[in-house]
mmCIF file of the C-alpha atoms, coordinates in Angstrom:
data_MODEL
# 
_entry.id   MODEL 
# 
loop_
_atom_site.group_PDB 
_atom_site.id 
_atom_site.type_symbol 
_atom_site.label_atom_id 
_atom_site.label_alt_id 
_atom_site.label_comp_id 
_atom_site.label_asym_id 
_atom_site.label_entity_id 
_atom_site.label_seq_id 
_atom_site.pdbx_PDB_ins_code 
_atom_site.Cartn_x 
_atom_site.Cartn_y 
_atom_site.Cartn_z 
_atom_site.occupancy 
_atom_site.B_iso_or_equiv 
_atom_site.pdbx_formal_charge 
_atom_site.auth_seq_id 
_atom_site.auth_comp_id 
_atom_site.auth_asym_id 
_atom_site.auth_atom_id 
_atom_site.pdbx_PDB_model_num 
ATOM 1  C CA . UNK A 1 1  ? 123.618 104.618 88.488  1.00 0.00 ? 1  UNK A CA 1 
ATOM 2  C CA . UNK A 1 2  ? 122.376 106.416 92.010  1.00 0.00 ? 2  UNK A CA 1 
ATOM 3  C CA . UNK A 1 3  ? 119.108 105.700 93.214  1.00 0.00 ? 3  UNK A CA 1 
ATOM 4  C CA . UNK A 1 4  ? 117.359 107.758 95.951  1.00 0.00 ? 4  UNK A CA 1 
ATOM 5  C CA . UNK A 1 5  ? 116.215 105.272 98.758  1.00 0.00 ? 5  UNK A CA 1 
ATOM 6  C CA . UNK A 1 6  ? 115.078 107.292 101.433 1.00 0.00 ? 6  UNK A CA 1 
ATOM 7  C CA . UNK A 1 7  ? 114.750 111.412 101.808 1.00 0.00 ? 7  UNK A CA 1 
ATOM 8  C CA . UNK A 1 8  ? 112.933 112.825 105.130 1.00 0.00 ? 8  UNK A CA 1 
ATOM 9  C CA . UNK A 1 9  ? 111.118 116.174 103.880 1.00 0.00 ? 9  UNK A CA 1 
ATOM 10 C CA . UNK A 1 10 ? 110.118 118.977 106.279 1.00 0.00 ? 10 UNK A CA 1 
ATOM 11 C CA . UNK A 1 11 ? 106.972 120.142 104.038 1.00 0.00 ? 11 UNK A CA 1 
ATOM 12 C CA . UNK A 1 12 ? 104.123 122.869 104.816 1.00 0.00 ? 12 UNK A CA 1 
ATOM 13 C CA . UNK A 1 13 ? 100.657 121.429 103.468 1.00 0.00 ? 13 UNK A CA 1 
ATOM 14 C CA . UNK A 1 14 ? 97.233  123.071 103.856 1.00 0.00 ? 14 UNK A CA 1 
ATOM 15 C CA . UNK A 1 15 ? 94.567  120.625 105.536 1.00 0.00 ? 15 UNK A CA 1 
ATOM 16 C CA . UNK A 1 16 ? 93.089  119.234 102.850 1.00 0.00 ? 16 UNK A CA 1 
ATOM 17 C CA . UNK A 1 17 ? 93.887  117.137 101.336 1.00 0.00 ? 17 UNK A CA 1 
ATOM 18 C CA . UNK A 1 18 ? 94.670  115.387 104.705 1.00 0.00 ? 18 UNK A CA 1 
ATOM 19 C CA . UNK A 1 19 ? 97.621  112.936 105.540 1.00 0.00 ? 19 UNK A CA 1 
ATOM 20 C CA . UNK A 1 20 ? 95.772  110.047 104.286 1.00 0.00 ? 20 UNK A CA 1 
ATOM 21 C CA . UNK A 1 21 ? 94.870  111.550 101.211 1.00 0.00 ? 21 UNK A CA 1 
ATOM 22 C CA . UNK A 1 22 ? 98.036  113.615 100.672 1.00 0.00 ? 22 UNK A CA 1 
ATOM 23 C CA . UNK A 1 23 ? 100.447 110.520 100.852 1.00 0.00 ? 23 UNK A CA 1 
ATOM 24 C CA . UNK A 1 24 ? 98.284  107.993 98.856  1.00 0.00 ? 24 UNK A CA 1 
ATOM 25 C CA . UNK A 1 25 ? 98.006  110.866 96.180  1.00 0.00 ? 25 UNK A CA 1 
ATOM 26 C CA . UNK A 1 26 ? 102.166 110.560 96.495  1.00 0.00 ? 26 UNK A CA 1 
ATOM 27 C CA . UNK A 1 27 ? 102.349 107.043 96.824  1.00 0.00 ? 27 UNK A CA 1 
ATOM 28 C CA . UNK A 1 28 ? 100.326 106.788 93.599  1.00 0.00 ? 28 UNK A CA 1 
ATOM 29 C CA . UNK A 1 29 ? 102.924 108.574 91.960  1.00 0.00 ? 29 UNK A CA 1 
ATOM 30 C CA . UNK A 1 30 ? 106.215 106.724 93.061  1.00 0.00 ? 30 UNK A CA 1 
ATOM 31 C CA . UNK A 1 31 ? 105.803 103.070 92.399  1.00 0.00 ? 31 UNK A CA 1 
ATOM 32 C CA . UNK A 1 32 ? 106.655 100.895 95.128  1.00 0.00 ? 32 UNK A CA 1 
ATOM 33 C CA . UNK A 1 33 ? 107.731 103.543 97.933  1.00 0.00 ? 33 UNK A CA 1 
ATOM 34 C CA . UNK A 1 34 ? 106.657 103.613 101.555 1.00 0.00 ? 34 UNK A CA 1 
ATOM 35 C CA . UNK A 1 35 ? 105.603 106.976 102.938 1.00 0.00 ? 35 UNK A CA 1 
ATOM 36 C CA . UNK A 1 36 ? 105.210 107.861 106.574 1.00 0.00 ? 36 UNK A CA 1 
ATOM 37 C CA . UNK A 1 37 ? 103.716 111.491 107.519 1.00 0.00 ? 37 UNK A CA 1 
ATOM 38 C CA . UNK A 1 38 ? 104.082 112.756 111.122 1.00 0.00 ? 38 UNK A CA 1 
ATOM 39 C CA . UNK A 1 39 ? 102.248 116.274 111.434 1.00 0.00 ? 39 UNK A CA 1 
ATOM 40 C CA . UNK A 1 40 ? 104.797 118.576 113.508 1.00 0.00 ? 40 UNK A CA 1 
ATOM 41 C CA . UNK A 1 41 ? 102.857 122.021 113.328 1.00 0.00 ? 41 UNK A CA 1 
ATOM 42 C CA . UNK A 1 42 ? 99.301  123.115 113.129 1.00 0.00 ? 42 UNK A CA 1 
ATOM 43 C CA . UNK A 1 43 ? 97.860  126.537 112.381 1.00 0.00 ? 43 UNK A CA 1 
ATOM 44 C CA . UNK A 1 44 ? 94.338  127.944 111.268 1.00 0.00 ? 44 UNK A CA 1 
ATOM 45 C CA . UNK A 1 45 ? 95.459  126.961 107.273 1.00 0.00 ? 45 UNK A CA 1 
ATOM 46 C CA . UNK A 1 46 ? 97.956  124.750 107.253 1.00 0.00 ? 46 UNK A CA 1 
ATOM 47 C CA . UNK A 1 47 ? 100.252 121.977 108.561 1.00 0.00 ? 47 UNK A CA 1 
ATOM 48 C CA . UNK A 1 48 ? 103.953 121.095 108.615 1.00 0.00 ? 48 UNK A CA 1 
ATOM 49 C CA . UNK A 1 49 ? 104.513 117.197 107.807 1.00 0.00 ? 49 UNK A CA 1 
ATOM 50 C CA . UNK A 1 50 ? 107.805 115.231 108.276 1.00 0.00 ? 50 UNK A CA 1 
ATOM 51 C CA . UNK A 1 51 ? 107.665 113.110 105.135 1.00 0.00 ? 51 UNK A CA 1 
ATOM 52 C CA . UNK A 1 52 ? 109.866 109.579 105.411 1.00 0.00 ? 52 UNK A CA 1 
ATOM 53 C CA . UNK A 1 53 ? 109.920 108.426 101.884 1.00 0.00 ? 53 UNK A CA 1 
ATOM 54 C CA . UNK A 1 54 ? 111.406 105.267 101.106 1.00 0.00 ? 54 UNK A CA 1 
ATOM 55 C CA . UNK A 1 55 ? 111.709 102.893 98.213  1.00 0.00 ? 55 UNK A CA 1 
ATOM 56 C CA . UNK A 1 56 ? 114.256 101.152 95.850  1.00 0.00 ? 56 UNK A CA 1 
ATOM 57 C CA . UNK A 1 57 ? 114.687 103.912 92.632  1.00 0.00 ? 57 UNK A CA 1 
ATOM 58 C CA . UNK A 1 58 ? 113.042 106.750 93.903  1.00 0.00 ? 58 UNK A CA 1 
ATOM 59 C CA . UNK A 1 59 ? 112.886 110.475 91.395  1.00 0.00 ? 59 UNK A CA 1 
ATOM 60 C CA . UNK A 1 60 ? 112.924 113.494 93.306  1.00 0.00 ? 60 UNK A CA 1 
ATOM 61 C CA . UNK A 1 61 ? 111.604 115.233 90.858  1.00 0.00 ? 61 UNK A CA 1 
ATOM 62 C CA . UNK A 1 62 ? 108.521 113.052 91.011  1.00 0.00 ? 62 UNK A CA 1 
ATOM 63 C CA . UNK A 1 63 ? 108.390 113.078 94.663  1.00 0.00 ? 63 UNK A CA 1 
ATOM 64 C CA . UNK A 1 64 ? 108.478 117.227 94.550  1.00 0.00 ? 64 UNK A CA 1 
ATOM 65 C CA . UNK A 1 65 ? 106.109 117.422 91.664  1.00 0.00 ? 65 UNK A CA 1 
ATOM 66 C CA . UNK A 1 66 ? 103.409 114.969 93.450  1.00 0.00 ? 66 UNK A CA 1 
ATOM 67 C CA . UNK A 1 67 ? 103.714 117.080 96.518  1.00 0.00 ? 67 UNK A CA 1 
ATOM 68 C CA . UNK A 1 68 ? 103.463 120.521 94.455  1.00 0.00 ? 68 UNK A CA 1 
ATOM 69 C CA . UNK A 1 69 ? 99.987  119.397 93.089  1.00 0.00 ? 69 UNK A CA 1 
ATOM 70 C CA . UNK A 1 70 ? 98.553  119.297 96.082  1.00 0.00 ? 70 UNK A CA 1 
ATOM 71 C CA . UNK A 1 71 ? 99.619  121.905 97.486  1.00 0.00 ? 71 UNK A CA 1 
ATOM 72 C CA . UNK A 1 72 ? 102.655 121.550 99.415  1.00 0.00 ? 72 UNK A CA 1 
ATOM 73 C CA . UNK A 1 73 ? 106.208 122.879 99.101  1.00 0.00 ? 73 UNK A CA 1 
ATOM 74 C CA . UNK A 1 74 ? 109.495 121.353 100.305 1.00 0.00 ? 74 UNK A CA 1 
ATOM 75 C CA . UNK A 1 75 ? 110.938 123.239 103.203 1.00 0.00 ? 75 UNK A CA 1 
ATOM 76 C CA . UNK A 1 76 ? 114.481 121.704 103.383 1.00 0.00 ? 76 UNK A CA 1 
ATOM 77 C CA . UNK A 1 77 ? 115.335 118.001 102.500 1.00 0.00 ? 77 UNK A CA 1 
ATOM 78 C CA . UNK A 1 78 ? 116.277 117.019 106.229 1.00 0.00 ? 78 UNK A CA 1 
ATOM 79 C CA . UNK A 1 79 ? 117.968 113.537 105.428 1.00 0.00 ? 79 UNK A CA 1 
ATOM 80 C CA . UNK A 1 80 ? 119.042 111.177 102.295 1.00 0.00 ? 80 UNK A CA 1 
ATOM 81 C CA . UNK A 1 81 ? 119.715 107.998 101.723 1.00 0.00 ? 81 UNK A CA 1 
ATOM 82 C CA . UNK A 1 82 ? 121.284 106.878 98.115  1.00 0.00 ? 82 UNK A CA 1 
ATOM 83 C CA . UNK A 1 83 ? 123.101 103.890 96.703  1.00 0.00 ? 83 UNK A CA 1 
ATOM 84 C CA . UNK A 1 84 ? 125.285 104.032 93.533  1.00 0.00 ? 84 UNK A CA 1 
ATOM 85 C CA . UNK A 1 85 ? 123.826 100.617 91.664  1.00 0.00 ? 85 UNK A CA 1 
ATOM 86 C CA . UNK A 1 86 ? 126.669 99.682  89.560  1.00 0.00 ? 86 UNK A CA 1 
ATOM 87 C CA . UNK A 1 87 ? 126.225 96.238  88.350  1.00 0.00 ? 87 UNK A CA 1 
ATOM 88 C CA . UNK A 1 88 ? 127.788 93.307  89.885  1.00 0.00 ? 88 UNK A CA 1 
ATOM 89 C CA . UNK A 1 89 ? 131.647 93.124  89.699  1.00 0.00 ? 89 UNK A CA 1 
ATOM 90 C CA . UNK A 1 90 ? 131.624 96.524  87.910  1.00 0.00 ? 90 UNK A CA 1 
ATOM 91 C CA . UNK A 1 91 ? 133.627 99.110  90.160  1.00 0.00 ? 91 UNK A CA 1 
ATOM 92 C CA . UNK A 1 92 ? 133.518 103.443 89.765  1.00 0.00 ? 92 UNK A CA 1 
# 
């Protein structure tokens, strides 16, 4: 089976909830993950986040759901990581 490891997201957020906030909300939502936010544009309403989610079975769907309910949307999915986790000695 694949699993998602890591995906960078280029996402447009409004300012609150803020980065602390808005990536615990996330985190909450995607057992075991590690999120880092870096805030790459600013206007009067809102703010474009680089989103570096990584963890070890990962759902998009989740991921883009979580970030949907607070108000975000996904720009463009900027890089992925995945690994096909066939079980030992078991080949494609």
């Amino acid at each position: 089976m694949v699993h998602i490891k890591r995906v960078v997201l280029d996402v447009l957020k409004p300012h609150n909830p803020n980065a602390l906030d808005f990536t615990t909300a996330i985190a909450e939502k995607v057992p075991g993950c590690r999120i880092k936010l870096t805030v790459t544009a600013m206007d009067e309403k809102t703010e474009t986040v680089l989103l570096i989610i990584e963890g070890e079975q990962m759902q998009f769907n989740v991921i883009s759901e979580a970030i949907g309910s607070l108000g975000g949307s996904i720009h463009s999915i900027d890089e992925v990581e995945v690994e096909n986790g066939l079980p030992e000695g078991e080949t494609t």
